[in-house]
DRENGU-117142 format. One record per residue: residue in three letters; y, x negated, z of N, C-alpha, C, CB in turn. Coordinates in steps of 0.001 Angstrom, whole numbers, always signed. Atoms other than C-alpha are relative to their C-alpha. Glycine has a CB too. Layout:
N
ala; Y; X; Z; Y; X; Z; Y; X; Z; Y; X; Z .
...
***
This chain:
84
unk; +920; -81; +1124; +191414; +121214; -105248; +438; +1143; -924; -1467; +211; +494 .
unk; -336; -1224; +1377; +192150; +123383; -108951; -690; +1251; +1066; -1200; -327; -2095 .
unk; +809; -1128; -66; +191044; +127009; -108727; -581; -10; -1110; +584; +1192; +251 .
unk; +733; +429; +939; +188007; +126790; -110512; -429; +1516; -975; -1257; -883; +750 .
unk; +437; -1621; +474; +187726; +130856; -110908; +530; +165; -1344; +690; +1320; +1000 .
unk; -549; -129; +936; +189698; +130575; -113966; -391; -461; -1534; +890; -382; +415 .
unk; +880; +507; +1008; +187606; +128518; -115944; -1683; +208; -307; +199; -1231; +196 .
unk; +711; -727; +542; +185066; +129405; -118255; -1684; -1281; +1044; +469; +141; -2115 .
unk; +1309; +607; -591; +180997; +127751; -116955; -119; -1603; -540; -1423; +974; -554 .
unk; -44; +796; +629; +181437; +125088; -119473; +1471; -913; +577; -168; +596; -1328 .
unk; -1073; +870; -350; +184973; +123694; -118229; -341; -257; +1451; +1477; +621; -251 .
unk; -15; +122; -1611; +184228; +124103; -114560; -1057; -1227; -56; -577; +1587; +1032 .
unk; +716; +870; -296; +181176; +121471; -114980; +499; -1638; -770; -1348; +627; -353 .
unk; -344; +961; +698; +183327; +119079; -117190; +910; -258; +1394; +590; +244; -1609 .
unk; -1351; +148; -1136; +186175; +119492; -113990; -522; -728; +837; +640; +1314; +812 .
unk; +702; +1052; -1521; +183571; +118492; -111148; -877; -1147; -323; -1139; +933; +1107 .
unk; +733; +1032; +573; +181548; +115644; -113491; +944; -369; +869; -282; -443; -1522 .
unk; -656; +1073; -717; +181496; +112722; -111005; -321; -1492; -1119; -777; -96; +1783 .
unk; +121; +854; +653; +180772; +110470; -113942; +1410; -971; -194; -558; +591; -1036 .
unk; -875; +1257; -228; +184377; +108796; -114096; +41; -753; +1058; +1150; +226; -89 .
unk; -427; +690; -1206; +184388; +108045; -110706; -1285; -1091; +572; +401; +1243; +1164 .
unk; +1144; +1179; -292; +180859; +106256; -110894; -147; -1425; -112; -891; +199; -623 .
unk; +103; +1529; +667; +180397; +102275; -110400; -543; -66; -1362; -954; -962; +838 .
unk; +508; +390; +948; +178338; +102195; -112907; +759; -97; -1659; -1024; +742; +157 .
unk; -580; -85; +1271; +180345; +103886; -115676; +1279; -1240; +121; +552; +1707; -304 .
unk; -796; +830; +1127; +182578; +101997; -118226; +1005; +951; -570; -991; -591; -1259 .
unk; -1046; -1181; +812; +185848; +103600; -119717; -542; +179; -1784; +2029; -770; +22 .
unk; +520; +142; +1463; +183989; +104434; -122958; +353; +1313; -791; -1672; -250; -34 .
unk; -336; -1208; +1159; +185187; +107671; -123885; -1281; +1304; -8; +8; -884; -1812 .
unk; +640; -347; -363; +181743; +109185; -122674; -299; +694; +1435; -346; -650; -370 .
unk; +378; -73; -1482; +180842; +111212; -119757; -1378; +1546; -501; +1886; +506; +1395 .
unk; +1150; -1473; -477; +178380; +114735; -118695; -1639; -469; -814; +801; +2092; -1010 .
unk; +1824; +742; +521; +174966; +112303; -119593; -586; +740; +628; -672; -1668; +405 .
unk; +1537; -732; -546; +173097; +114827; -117438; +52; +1009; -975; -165; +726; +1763 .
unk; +3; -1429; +438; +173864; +117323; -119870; -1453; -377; -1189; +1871; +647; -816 .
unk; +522; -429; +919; +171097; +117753; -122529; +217; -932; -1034; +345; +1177; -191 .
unk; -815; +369; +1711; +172953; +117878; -125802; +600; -1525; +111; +1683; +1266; -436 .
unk; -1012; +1229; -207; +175022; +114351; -124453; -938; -1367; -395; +634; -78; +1810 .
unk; +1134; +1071; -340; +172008; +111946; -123614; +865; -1317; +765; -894; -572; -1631 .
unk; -862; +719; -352; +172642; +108344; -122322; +1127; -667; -774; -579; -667; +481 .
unk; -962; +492; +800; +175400; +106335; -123101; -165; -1314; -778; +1025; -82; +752 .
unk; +126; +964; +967; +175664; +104293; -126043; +1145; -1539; +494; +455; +893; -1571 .
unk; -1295; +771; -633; +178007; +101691; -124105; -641; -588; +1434; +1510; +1198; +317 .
unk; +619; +451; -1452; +176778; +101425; -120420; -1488; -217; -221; +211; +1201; +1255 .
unk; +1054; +1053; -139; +174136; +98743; -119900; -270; -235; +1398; +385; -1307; -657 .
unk; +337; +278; -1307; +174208; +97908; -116426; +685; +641; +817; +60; -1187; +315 .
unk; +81; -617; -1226; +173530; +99654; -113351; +376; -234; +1355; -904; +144; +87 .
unk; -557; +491; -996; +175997; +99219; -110392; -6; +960; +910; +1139; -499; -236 .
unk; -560; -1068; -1122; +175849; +102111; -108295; -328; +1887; -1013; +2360; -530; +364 .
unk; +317; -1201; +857; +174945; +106248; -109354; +198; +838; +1077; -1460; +130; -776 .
unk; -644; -1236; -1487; +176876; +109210; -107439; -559; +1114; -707; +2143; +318; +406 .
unk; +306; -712; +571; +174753; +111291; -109870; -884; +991; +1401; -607; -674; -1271 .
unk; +165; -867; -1090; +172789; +112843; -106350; +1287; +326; +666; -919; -565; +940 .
unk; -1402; -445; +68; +175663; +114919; -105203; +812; +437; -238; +401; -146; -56 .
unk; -1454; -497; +1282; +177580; +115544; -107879; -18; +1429; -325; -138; -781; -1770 .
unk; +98; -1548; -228; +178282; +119288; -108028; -426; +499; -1343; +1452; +743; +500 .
unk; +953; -435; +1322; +176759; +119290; -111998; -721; +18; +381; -262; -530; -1129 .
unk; +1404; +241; -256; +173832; +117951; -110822; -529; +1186; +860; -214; -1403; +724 .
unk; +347; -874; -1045; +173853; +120466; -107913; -287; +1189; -569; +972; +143; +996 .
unk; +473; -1537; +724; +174347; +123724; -110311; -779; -141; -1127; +1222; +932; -540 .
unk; +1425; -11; +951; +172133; +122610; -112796; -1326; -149; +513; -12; -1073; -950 .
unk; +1446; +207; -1431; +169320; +121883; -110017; -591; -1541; -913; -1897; +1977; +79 .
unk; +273; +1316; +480; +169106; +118087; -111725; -238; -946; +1167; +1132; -487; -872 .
unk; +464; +556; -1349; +167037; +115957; -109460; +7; -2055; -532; -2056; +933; +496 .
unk; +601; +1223; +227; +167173; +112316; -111512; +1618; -715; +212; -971; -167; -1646 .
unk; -1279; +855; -414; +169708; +109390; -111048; +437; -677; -1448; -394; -1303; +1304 .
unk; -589; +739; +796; +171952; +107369; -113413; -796; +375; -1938; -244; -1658; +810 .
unk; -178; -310; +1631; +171818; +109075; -116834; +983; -241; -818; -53; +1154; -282 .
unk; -943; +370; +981; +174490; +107577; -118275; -1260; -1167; -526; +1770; -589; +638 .
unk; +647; +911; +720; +172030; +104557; -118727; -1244; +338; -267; +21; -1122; +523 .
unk; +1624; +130; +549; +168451; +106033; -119125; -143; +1436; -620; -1351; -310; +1394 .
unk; +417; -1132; +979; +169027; +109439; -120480; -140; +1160; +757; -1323; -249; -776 .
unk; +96; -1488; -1110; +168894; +113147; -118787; -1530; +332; +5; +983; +1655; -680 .
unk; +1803; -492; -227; +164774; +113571; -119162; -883; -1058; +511; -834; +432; -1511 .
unk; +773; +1209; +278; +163071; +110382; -119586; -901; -831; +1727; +1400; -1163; -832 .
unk; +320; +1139; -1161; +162930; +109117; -115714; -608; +643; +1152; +1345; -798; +560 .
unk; +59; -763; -1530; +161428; +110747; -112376; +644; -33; +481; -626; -141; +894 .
unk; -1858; -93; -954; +163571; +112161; -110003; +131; -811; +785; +491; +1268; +1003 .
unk; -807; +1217; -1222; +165619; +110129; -107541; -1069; +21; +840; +1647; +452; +987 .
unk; +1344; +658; -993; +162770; +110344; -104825; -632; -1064; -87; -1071; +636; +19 .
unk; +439; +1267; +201; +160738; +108000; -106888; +37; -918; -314; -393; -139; -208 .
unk; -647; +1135; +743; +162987; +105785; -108023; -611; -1295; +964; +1896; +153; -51 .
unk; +386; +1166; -915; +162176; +102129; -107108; +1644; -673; +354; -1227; -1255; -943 .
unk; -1197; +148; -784; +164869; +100621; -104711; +220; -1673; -652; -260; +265; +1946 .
***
């Protein structure tokens, strides 16, 4: 794995985004939907899978909700109450 000590707070959470590696995403040129400023993606429509619990953004930002590429970083209750 990189040494992450070298990079600034802002690159280190672009390095460990597990958003490429998610079913769900689409090569769209989009990724860090949990962030804020990003929101969801204008591109991804359907929901195949979300490694967003886990993901070491999610972990240092203390982000508790699932699949924000398609519904947005605020909008949804956290993963607990998601319906299955």
């Amino acid at each position: 794995m990189k040494d992450l000590s070298t990079l600034n707070e802002e690159a280190k959470l672009d390095y460990t985004c597990n958003c490429l590696g998610c079913p769900t995403y689409i090569e769209c040129g989009e990724k860090d939907f949990c962030q804020e400023f990003v929101g969801k993606s204008k591109q991804i429509r359907k929901e195949k899978g979300c490694l967003c619990p886990g993901c070491p953004v999610q972990d240092i930002k203390g982000h508790k909700r699932v699949y924000y590429c398609s519904r947005g970083p605020i909008k949804y209750p956290p993963a607990n109450n998601q319906k299955k």
